[in-house]
Structures are given as C-alpha cells and as structure tokens.
N, C-alpha and C positions, 0 to 999 in steps of 0.2 A: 088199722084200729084207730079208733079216734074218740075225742073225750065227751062226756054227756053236750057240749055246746057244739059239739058236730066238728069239733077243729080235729086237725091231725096231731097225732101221742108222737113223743118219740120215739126213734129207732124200730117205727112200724115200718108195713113196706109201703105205703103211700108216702110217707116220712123221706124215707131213702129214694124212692124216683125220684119226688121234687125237689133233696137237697143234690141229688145229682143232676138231675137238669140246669140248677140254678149256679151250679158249682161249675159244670161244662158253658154255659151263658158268660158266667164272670172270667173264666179263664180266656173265652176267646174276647171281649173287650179289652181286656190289656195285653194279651199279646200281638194285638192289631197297634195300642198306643204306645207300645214301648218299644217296638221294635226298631226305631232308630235310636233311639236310645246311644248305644257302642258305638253307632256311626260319626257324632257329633265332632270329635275331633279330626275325622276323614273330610267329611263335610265345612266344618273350618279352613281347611286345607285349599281344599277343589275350592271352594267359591272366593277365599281371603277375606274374610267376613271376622268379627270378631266373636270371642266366647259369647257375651249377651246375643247379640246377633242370631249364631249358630242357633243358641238357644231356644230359639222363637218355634222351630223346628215340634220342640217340643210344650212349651209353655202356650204358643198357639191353640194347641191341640186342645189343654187341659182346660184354657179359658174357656172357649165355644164348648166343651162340654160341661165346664158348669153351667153356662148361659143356660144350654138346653134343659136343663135341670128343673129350670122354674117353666118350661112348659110342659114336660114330660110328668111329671109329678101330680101336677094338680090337673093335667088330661087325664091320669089312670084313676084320678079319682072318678070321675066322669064314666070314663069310655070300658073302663078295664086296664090291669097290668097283662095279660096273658099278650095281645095283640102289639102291645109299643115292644115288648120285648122281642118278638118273633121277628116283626118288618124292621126295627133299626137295626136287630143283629147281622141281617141276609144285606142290610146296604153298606152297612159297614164293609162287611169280606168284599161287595163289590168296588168299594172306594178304591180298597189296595191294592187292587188290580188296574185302576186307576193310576194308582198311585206310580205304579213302575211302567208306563207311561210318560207320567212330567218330563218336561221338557226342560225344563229351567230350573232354579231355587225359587224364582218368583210363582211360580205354576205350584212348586211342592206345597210351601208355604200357604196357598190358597187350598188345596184340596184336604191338605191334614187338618185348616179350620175345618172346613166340611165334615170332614170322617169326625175328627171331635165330637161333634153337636151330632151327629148319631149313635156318637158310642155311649153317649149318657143315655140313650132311653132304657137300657136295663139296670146300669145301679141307681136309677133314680127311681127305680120301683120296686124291685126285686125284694129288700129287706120289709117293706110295706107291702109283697105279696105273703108273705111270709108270717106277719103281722096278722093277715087277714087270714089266715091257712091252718095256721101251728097254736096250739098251744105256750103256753107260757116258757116250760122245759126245751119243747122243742125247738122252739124260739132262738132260745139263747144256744144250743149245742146246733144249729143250723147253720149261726150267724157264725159261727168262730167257721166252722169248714166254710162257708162260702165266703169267707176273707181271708181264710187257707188258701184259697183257688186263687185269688185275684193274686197272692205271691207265686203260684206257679205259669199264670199267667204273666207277670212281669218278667219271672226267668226264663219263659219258654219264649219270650215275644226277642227276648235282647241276645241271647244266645243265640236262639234262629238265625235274629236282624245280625247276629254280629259274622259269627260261622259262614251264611251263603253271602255275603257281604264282601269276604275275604275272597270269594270263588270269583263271584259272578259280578259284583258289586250293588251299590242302593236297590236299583231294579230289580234286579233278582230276588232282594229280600222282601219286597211288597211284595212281589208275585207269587212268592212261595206261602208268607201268611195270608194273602188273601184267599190261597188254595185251601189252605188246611180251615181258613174259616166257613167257609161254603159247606165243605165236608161237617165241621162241626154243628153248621146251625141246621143241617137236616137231621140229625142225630137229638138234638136241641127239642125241636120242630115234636119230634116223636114221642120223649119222655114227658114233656114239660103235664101234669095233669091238667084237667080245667078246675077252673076256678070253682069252689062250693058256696063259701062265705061271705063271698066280696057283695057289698049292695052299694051298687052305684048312686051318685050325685050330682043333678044335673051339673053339669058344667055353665058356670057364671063368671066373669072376670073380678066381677065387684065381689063375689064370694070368695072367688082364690087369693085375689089380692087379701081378705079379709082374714081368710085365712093362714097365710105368711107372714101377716103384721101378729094374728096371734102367736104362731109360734115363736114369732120373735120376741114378745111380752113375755114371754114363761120362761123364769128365770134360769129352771132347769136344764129345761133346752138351749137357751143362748150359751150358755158355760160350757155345753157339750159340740154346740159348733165353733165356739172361737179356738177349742179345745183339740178339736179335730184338725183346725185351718189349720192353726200352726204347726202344730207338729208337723203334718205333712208340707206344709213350707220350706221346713228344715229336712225333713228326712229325703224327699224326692231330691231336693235339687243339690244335698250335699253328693250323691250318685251323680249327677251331670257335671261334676266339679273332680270328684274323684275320677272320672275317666281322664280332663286335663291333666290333671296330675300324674294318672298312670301311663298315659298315651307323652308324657314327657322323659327327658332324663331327670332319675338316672334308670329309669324303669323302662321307658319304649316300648310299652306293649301295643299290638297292631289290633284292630276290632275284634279279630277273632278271640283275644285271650281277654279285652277287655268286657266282650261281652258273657267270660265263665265266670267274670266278678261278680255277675249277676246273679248267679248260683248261692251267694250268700242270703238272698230271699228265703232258701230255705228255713231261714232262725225265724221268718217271719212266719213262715210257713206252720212249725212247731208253736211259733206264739199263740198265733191263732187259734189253733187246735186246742190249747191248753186251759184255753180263755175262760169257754163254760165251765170249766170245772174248778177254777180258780173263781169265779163270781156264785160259786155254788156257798163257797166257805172265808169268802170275803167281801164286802160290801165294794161296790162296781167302781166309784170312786177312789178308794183304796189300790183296785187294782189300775184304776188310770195314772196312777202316781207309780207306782211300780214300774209300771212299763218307762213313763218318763225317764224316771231315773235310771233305767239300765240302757237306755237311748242315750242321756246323755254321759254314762259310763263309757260305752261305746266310742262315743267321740273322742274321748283323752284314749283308746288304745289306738285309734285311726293316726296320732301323730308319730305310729312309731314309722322308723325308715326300712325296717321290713316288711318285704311282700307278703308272708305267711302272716303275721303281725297282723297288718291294716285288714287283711281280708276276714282273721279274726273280729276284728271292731265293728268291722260292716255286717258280722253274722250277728253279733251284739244288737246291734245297731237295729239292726230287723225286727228281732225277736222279740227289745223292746215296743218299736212303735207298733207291730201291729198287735200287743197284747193291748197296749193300751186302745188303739181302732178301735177294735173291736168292740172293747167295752163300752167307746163310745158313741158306736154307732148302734148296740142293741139296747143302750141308754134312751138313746132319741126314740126306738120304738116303744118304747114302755113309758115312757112320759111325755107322749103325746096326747092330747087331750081328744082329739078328735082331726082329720084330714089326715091318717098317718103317712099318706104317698107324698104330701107336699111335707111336712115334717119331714120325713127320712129325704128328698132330693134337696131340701136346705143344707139339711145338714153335708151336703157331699156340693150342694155350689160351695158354702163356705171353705169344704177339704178340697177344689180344685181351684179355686181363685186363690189358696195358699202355694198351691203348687205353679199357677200362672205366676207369684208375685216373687216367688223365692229369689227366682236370679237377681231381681231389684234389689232382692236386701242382702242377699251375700255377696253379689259381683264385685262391689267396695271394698268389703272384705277381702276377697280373694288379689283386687288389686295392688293391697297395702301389706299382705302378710302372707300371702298362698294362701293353702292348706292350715296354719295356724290360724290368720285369720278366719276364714270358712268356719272353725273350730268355737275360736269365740263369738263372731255371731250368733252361731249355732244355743251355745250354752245361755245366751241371755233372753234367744225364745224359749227357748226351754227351761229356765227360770219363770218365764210367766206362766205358762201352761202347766206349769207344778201346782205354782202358783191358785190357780183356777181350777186345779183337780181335789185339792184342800178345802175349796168356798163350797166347791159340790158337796162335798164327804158334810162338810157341816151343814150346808143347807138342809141334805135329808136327813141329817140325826135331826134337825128341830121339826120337819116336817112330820117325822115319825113318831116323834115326841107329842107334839100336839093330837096326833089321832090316837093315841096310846091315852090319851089323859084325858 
C-alpha cells in the first residue's frame, strides 16, 4: 500500500521486501569490511608492523570507500540506485575471495583498497533509494532497521573473521565471507523491488560537482556530516584499539574471543531500532545529543579493569552512536534540497574519512596513556560533536520559527 504520491506507507508489504532487501545489502557490506577486524593484532604479529601500520588493513578500506562515495552517489543520480547496488555487492563477495588469495600484506593492502571502493556503492544510495521510495514515516522507521543491519553486519563479519580465523587462519576467513556473500547478493538480486519514483538526471560533472558544493552550503547538512565524521572517528577506531588492549596482558584474548567483543554491536543494534520512534517524540537533534552522551558515558565504563565491565561499556558505546547515526543520517535525507543520492553518500564520505582518520588522532593517545588516553581523546571529539548537535537543535527551532510566523 502506498501513499496518494505513489511512495510506499509503512509496514506495507512492499515496505517490508524493500526494508529487507536493503537490510540483507547493508549486512553483507560490512561483514565483507569488518571482518579483519579481530585479526589486527595476529596480523601485527605475523608481519611486525606496528599498531598504525596494522591499521591500514583497515582505515585503507574505509578511505577508498569514501572516495567511492563521490562517484557512486551522484552516478545513481543519473543512472539509477537499483543497478550500483546489485553489480558492486556481487564484486565485492568476489574481491574476498580474492582476498584469501594475497599473497603478502603488500597484495592484502592493495586488494581491501579495491574491495573498499566497491563496497560503498550501496550505502552511498541505499538511504537515497529510500528517499525516493518511502514515504516520510516509512523513512525514518526504515532507516533506523537498515542501520540495525549494518551492526549485525559488523558483528557477523568480525565474529566469522575472528572464529574461522582461529581455525583456518586470514585465508579461510575471506573465503568463508566471500561465500556467504555470493549467497547473499542472489537472495538481494531477488527481493530488491524496482524502482517506481526515482526520475533520473542526466549525469553532468559540472552539475554534481555543483551539486556537493550545494550540499555543503546548507548549513543543516554540514552540522550533520561533521556530526556523523566524528563520531565514527571515535567510535570505529576505539574497537581497533580495544582489541590491542584486549589481545595484551593481563587479558590475552586470541581472535576467536576477541572477535565475541563484537557481539557488543548488539546495543547498536537495539539503538537503532529505537531511533524512529525516539524521533517520533523528540526533535532529531535532541536525539543526536543523546546518543552522544551515552557514547561518551560509555567510554568512562571502558576504563574499568574488568572484562564483563569493558564489554559493558562497548554495549553502551554502541547503543549510543548508532542512536545518534541514525538520526543523522535520516537528517541528511530530509534536509536535502534536491540531489538526495549525492547528499546521503557525502554525508557517509565525511563518516568514512573519519573512520580512515581515527588511528591519526588516537595512536598518540594510545602512545602516551593506553586505553586512558584513547579515552580522552575520545571525550574531546565528543565534546565537539555535542557541541554541533546543540547548533542543529537551535538552528531548526529558528528555522521553524520563521515559517511558523
């Protein structure tokens, strides 16, 4: 069922194939990117390479997939979302197979850029197919489960990576999710509906460009992608910092246990889900400050010296940042002016170039204080991005004010 403008109503059953299509799409993009993840401190090991180093493994990854962002995005404006999501999902599961393969860390290093810059062609549209698809309601109660998914996708990808890891080692864990990703994008491949609403535009460079600079003039929008950077700056790479930690004494956890740490996504998992109906009965800004602060609550339980403890903190940790995502990623679809495909994959280059950037700004930290440091780093971007979830909340009380009067 769908509304007099032809878009789809919530919790119709057109509703439900496409939020599970999109929901199985985003789960298999990040358990193809996360799944070395647990390994990092193995990988440390084997090659003698240092933390930043290691890291590359994965900050690699998440660079080239924002890169792709700025082509993928304002292509779907152009060509369609249906078609970038389908052909970069099926190259993706093939990269990992690929992947277990490499020969070297120099070869790994090269191919995870690659797999990167394909795994952004579906969240660099998906929420902008969605846009074009759904309704207002269904909008928002779409967008919280299909960034539900992207956390069980993070736990499925680092669990797997971590578990057959332990078996088989690296190799084996490519090869395992590149299986299960094949499997998934035919299943993908079948649910996904066509597109009804979408009206394409020609594809022009000097327009897209044109286009990007706009969304970056709209103040609304820039507060919601420096909003998003950060946080995920801190939230992603305090996880590749807490394996250090845990893979040391006096803990010694081996990949297999360090990658059930990742099972604490579940609180993201729950954030998410909670999102639309916490933005049903509080204004979206409001809820982006919420989340922060229970993120950076989180952080002060992470400093205890127990294991039940910290893994507490990290379920904290979750629940808050993807309550806040969420809100500010279905922010950027509703205050887009026009281009929503290039609007929504800005706003996720700016959340992956925070994720490439993190180790730069916490490695220091972690050099001069461990885990304490990591800690205060942590709380002074998260101070800012408080910060700038405040300027939102007042921006659109004045905005709303003015059209009100």
């Amino acid at each position: 069922m769908s509304d007099t403008a032809g878009r789809i109503a919530a919790r119709s059953r057109p509703w439900w194939r496409a939020t599970l299509a999109l929901c199985l799409g985003s789960f298999l993009v990040f358990i193809n990117l996360y799944a070395p993840q647990p390994l990092l401190p193995a990988l440390r090991t084997e090659f003698g390479v240092s933390t930043l180093v290691v890291s590359l493994v994965m900050s690699l990854a998440t660079l080239s997939l924002a890169a792709s962002l700025l082509v993928f995005g304002p292509l779907s404006d152009a060509i369609g979302r249906d078609r970038i999501m389908r052909y970069t999902l099926l190259t993706a599961g093939l990269m990992s197979l690929g992947l277990a393969l490499a020969p070297n860390f120099e070869t790994l290093l090269l191919l995870r850029t690659l797999q990167g810059f394909v795994l952004g062609g579906l969240p660099a549209v998906a929420i902008a197919w969605m846009g074009d698809e759904f309704d207002r309601p269904a909008l928002l109660s779409a967008v919280g489960l299909y960034i539900g998914a992207n956390t069980l996708g993070g736990i499925g990808g680092r669990v797997v990576g971590g578990a057959v890891a332990e078996v088989g080692g690296a190799p084996a864990s490519f090869m395992t999710v590149g299986l299960m990703t094949l499997v998934g994008v035919a299943l993908f491949w079948k649910l996904l509906p066509a597109s009804r609403a979408f009206t394409p535009r020609p594809f022009e460079l000097k327009g897209a460009v044109a286009d990007l600079a706009g969304h970056l003039r709209n103040p609304l929008l820039l507060g919601a992608y420096l909003l998003g950077g950060f946080n995920f700056l801190i939230f992603i790479n305090q996880y590749s910092y807490i394996t250090f930690r845990l893979a040391d004494a006096p803990f010694g956890l081996g990949a297999r246990l360090i990658g059930l740490i990742f099972v604490t996504y579940l609180g993201g998992t729950l954030g998410s889900a909670l999102s639309g109906r916490l933005a049903r009965s509080l204004p979206q800004p409001v809820c982006m400050m919420l989340g922060i602060g229970i993120l950076m609550g989180g952080t002060i339980v992470t400093l205890a010296s127990s294991l039940p403890v910290i893994i507490v903190g990290l379920t904290i940790n979750a629940f808050g940042f993807f309550l806040s995502h969420s809100m500010a990623s279905s922010w950027v679809g509703r205050h887009a002016e026009r281009a929503r495909g290039s609007a929504s994959a800005l706003y996720l280059v700016f959340y992956y170039c925070g994720a490439s950037l993190g180790g730069l700004w916490l490695e220091p930290f972690w050099q001069l204080g461990g885990w304490t440091g990591v800690a205060i780093g942590s709380w002074l971007v998260l101070g800012a991005t408080l910060t700038i979830a405040g300027w939102l909340w007042r921006r659109e009380k004045a905005v709303n004010a003015r059209l009100s009067g």
